[in-house]
C-alpha positions as CSV (number, residue, x, y, z in Angstrom):
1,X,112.4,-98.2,-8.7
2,X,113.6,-97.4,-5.3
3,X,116.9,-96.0,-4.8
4,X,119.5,-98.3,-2.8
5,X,120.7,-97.9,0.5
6,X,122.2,-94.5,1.0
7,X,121.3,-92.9,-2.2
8,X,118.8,-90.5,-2.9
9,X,116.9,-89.8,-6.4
10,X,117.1,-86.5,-7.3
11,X,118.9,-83.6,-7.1
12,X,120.5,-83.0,-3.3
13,X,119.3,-80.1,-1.4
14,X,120.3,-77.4,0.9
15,X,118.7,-79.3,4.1
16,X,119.9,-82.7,2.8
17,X,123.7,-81.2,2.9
18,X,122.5,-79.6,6.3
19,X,121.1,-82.8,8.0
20,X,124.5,-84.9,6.3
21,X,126.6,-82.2,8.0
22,X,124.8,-82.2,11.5
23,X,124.2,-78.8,11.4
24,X,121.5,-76.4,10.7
25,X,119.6,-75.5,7.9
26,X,121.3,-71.1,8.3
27,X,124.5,-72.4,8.9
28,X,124.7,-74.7,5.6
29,X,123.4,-71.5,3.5
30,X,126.0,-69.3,5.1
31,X,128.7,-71.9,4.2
32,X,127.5,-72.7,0.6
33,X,125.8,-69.7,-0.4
34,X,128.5,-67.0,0.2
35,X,127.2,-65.1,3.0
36,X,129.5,-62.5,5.0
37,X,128.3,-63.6,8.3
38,X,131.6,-65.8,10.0
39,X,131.1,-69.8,10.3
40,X,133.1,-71.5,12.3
41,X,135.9,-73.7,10.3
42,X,135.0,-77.0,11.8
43,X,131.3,-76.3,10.5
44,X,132.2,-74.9,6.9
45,X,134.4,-78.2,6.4
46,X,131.6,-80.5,7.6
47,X,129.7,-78.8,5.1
48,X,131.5,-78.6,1.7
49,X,132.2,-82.0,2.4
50,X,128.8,-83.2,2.6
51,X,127.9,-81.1,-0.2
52,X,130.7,-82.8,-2.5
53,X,129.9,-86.2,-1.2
54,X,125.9,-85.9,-1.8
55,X,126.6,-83.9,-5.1
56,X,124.7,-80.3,-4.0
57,X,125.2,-77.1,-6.5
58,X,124.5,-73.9,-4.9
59,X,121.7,-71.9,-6.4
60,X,122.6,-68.5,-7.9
61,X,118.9,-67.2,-6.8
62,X,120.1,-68.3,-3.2
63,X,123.4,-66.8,-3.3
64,X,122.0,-63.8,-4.6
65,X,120.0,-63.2,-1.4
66,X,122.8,-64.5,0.8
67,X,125.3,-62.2,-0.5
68,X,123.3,-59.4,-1.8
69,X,124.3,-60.2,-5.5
70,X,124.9,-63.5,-7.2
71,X,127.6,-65.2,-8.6
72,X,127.1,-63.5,-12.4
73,X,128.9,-61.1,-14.0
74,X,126.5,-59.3,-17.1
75,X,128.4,-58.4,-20.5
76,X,126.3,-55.9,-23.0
77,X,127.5,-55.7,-26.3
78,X,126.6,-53.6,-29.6
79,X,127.1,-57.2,-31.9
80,X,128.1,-60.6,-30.7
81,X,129.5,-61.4,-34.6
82,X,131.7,-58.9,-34.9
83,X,134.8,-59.8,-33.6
84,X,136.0,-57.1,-31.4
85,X,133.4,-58.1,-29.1
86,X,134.4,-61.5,-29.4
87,X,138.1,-60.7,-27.6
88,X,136.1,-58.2,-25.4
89,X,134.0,-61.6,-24.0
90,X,137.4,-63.2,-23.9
91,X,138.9,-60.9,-20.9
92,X,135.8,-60.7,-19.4
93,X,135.5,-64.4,-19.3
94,X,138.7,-64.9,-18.4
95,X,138.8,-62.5,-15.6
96,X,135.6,-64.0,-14.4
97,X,136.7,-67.4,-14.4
98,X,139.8,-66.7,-12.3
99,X,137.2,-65.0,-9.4
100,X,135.1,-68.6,-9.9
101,X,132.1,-66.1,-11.7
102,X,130.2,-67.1,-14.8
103,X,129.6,-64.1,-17.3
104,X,126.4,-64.0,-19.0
105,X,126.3,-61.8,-22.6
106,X,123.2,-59.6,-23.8
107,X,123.2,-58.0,-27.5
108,X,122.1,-54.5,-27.3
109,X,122.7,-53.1,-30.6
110,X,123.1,-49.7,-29.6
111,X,119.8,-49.2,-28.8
112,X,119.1,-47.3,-25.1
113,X,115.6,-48.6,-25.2
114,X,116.6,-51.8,-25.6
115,X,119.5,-51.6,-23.0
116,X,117.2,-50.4,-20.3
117,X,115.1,-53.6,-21.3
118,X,117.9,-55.5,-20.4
119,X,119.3,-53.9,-17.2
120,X,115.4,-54.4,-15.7
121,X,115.8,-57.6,-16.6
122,X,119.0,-58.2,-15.3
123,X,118.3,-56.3,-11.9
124,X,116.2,-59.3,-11.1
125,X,119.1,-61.6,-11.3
126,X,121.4,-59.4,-9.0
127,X,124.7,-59.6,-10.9
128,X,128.4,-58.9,-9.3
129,X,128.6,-56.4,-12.0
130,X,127.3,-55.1,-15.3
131,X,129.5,-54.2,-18.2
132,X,128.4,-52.0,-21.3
133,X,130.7,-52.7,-24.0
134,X,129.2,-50.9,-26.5
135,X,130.4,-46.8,-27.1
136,X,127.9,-44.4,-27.4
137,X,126.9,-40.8,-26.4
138,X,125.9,-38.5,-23.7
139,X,123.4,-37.8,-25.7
140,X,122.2,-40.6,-26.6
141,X,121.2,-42.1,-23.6
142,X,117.6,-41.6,-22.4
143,X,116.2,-40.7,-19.3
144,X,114.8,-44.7,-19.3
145,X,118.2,-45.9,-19.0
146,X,119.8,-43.6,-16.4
147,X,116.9,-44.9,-13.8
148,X,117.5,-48.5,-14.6
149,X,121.2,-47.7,-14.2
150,X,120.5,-46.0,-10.8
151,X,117.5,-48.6,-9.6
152,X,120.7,-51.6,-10.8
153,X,123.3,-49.9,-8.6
154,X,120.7,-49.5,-5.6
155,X,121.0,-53.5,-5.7
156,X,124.4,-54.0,-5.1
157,X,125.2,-54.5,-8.9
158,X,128.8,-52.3,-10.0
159,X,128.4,-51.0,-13.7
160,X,131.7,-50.6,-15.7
161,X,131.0,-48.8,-19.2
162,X,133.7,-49.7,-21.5
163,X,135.3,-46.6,-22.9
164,X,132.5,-43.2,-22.4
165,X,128.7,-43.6,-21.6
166,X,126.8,-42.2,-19.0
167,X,128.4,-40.7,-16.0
168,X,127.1,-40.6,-12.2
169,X,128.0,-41.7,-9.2
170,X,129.5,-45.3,-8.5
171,X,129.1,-45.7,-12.2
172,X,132.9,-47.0,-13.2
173,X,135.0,-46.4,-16.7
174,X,138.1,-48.0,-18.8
175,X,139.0,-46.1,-21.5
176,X,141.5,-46.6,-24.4
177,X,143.0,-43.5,-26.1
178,X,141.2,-43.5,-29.6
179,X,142.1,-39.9,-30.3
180,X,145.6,-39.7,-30.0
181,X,146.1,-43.4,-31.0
182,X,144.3,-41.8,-34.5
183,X,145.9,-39.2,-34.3
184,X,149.3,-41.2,-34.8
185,X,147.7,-43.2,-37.3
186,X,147.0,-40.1,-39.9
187,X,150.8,-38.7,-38.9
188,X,152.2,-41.6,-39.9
189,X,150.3,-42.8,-43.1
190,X,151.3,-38.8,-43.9
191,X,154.8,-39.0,-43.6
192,X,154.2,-42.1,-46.1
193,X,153.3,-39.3,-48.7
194,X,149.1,-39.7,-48.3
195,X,148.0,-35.9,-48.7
196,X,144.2,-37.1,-50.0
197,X,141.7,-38.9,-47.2
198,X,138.4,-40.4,-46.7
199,X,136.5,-41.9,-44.4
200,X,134.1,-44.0,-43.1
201,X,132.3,-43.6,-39.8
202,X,129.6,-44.4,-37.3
203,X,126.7,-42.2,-36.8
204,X,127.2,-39.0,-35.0
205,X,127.5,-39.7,-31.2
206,X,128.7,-43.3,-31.1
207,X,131.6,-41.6,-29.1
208,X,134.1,-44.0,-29.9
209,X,133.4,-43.4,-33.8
210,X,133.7,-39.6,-33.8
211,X,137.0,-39.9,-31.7
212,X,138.7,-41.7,-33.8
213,X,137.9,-40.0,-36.6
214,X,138.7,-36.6,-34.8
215,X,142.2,-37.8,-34.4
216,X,142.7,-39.3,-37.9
217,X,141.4,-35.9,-39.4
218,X,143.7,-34.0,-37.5
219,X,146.6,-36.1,-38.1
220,X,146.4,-36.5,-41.8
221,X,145.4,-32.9,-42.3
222,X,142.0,-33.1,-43.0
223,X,139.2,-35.9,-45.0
224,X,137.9,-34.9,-47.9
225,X,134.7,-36.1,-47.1
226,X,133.3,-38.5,-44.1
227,X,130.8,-41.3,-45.2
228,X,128.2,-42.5,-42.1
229,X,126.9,-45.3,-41.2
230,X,126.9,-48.7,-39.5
231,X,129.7,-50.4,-37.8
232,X,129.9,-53.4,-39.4
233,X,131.6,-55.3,-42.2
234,X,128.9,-54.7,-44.6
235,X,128.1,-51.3,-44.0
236,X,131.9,-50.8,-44.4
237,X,131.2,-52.4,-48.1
238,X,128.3,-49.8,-48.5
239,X,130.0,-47.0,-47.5
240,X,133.2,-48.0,-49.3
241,X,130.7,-48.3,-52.7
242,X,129.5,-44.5,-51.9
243,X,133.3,-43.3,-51.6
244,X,133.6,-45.0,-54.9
245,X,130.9,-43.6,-56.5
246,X,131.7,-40.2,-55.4
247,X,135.6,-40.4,-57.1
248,X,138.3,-41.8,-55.2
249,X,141.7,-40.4,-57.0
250,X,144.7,-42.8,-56.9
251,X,146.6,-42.4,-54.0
252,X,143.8,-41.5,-51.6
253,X,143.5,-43.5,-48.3
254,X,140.3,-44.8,-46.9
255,X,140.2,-45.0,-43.0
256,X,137.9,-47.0,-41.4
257,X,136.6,-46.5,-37.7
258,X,137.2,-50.3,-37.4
259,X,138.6,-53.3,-38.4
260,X,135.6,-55.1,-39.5
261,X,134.8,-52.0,-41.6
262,X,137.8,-51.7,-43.1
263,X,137.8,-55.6,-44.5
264,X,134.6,-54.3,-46.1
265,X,135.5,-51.4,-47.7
266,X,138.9,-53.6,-49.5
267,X,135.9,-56.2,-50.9
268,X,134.4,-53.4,-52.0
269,X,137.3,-51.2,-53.7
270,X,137.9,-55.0,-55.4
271,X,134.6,-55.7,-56.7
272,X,134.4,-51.9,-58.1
273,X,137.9,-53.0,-60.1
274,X,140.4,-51.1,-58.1
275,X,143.3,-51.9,-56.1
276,X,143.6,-52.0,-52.6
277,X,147.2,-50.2,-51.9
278,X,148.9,-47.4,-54.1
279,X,145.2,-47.3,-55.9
280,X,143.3,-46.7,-52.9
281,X,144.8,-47.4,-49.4
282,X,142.7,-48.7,-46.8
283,X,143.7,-48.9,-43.2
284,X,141.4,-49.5,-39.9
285,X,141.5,-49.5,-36.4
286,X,141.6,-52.4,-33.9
287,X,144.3,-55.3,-34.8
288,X,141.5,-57.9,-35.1
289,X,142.9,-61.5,-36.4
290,X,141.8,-60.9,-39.8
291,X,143.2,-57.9,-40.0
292,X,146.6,-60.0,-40.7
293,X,145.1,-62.9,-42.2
294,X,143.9,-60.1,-45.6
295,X,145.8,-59.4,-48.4
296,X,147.4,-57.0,-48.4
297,X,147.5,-56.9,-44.8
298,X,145.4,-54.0,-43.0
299,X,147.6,-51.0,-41.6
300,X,145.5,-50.4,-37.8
301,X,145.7,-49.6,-34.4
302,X,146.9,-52.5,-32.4
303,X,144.3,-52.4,-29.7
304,X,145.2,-55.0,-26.8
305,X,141.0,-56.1,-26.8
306,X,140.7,-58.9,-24.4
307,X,143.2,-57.0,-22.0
308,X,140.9,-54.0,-21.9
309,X,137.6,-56.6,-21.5
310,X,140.1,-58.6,-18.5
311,X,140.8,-54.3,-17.3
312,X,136.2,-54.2,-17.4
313,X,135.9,-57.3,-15.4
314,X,138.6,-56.2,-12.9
315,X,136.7,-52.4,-12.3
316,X,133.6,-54.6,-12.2
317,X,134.8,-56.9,-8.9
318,X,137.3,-55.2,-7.1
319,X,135.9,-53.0,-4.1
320,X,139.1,-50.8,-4.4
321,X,139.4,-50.2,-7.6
322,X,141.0,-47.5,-9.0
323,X,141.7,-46.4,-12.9
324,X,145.1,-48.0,-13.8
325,X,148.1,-46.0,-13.8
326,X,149.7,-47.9,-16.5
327,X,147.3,-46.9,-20.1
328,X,146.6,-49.9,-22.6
329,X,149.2,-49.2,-24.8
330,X,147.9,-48.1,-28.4
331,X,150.2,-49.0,-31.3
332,X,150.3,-48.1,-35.1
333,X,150.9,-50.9,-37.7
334,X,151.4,-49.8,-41.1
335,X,150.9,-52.3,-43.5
336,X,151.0,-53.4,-47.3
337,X,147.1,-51.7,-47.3
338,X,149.2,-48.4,-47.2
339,X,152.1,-48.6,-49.1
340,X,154.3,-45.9,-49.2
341,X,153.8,-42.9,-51.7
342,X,157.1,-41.7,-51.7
343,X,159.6,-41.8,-54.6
């Protein structure tokens, strides 16, 4: 069928806005695809509005190559269902949409191998910036992954690692204060009367992991013993069913490195006929939704999530950025899933 009069079939292109605008071919890409290069203001208008009339959507490839990146911004996280990550997309997506950006997400599972995969992949695609959500070590990060980082920045792309990860130039952080957040956390659940502690922890290295559980041991005075594993909510079951196995006394507190751990390990101290509370306390880090939503309630760390992923997307756009003066603020919530001990 031919088209009528006027219309076109088909998606509109770059030299149909051009030839609707009157102008050339360069000048339309300048005015559509982002470029630095200055258009004069009688020529951009002719052009977005022949663009709007005919229906023309810029092409990220085109962008990319007008503006040296494109119009993406590239979140990496450890575990798209746990929700921690969830708020973390939140800021990110919200800061993105406020800069007119659309965020892509990659699962990386704490694996460098994989994450070096993933930047070569994403180096292609020339994204405004590249945030690692996921914590990990100095350690753990291989030789693979600091030349992708380096061949990613070479293209223009910024890299924001959300809290510690590898460190080199141009190579951007925001942190939150695990340690002394944790810290807090065991002084207070002490001054309830808890004198006994265990806990349950990432493998060594996952940097945000051992922090907190640094300043948890040194606020309560000490764990009795630390069990190691996954981060999630069913290797917080697990390693809640080892604690259990091992003797948990009445009156000892279970901390887990996270929320989603934490809701685990209470399942778990249920199922092996205990109590969560007085019986066995439970408390996590975080302030996820569900956290509130259990009974009894978790005791945490209120972490302000999507405002630290919003903080990532921020360090990730802005050419003078600069770490914030003003810390995300850390708060302890105690909670019916620590009951005071006292008498």
């Amino acid at each position: 069928m031919t088209p009528p009069a006027g219309k076109r079939s088909g998606a509109a292109t770059l030299n149909d806005v051009a030839h609707a605008a009157g102008v050339s071919l360069a000048t339309a890409s300048r005015v559509l695809n982002g470029s630095t290069r200055k258009v004069a203001d009688d020529y951009r208008v002719r052009v977005e509005a022949a663009a709007q009339e005919l229906g023309y959507t810029a092409n990220l490839s085109a962008q990319a190559t007008a503006r040296g990146t494109s119009g993406t911004i590239a979140l990496l996280v450890a575990d798209i269902a746990d929700p921690y990550f969830g708020l973390v997309a939140s800021g990110v997506a919200r800061g993105a949409d406020e800069q007119g950006l659309v965020m892509t997400i990659a699962i990386t599972e704490r694996e460098v191998e994989r994450e070096a995969r993933l930047l070569r992949t994403l180096r292609g695609q020339r994204p405004r910036g590249i945030i690692f959500a996921a914590s990990r070590g100095a350690e753990s990060t291989s030789e693979a992954l600091l030349s992708e980082l380096t061949a990613t920045q070479q293209t223009g792309s910024q890299i924001v690692m959300l809290g510690s990860g590898p460190e080199g130039p141009g190579i951007r952080s925001v942190t939150v204060d695990n340690l002394g957040a944790s810290r807090r956390l065991g002084e207070s659940l002490a001054a309830l009367g808890y004198r006994r502690a265990v806990a349950l922890a990432g493998e060594r290295g996952v940097r945000t992991s051992d922090e907190r559980l640094a300043g948890f041991t040194a606020g309560i005075g000490g764990v009795e013993r630390v069990h190691r594993g996954g981060l999630s909510r069913n290797e917080g079951y697990r390693l809640a069913e080892e604690a259990l196995a091992a003797g948990l006394e009445p009156g000892t507190v279970m901390f887990a490195v996270t929320d989603v751990m934490a809701i685990g390990a209470m399942s778990a101290v249920r199922a092996a006929g205990r109590t969560v509370g007085a019986d066995v306390a439970v408390a996590g880090f975080d302030d996820i939704s569900t956290a509130r939503d259990v009974t009894p309630a978790l005791t945490t760390v209120k972490v302000p999530v999507e405002e630290v992923g919003y903080r990532a997307l921020q360090a990730a756009t802005d050419p003078e950025w600069a770490p914030a003066d003003d810390p995300v603020e850390l708060t302890v919530l105690l909670r019916g899933s620590t009951p005071s001990l006292l008498t």
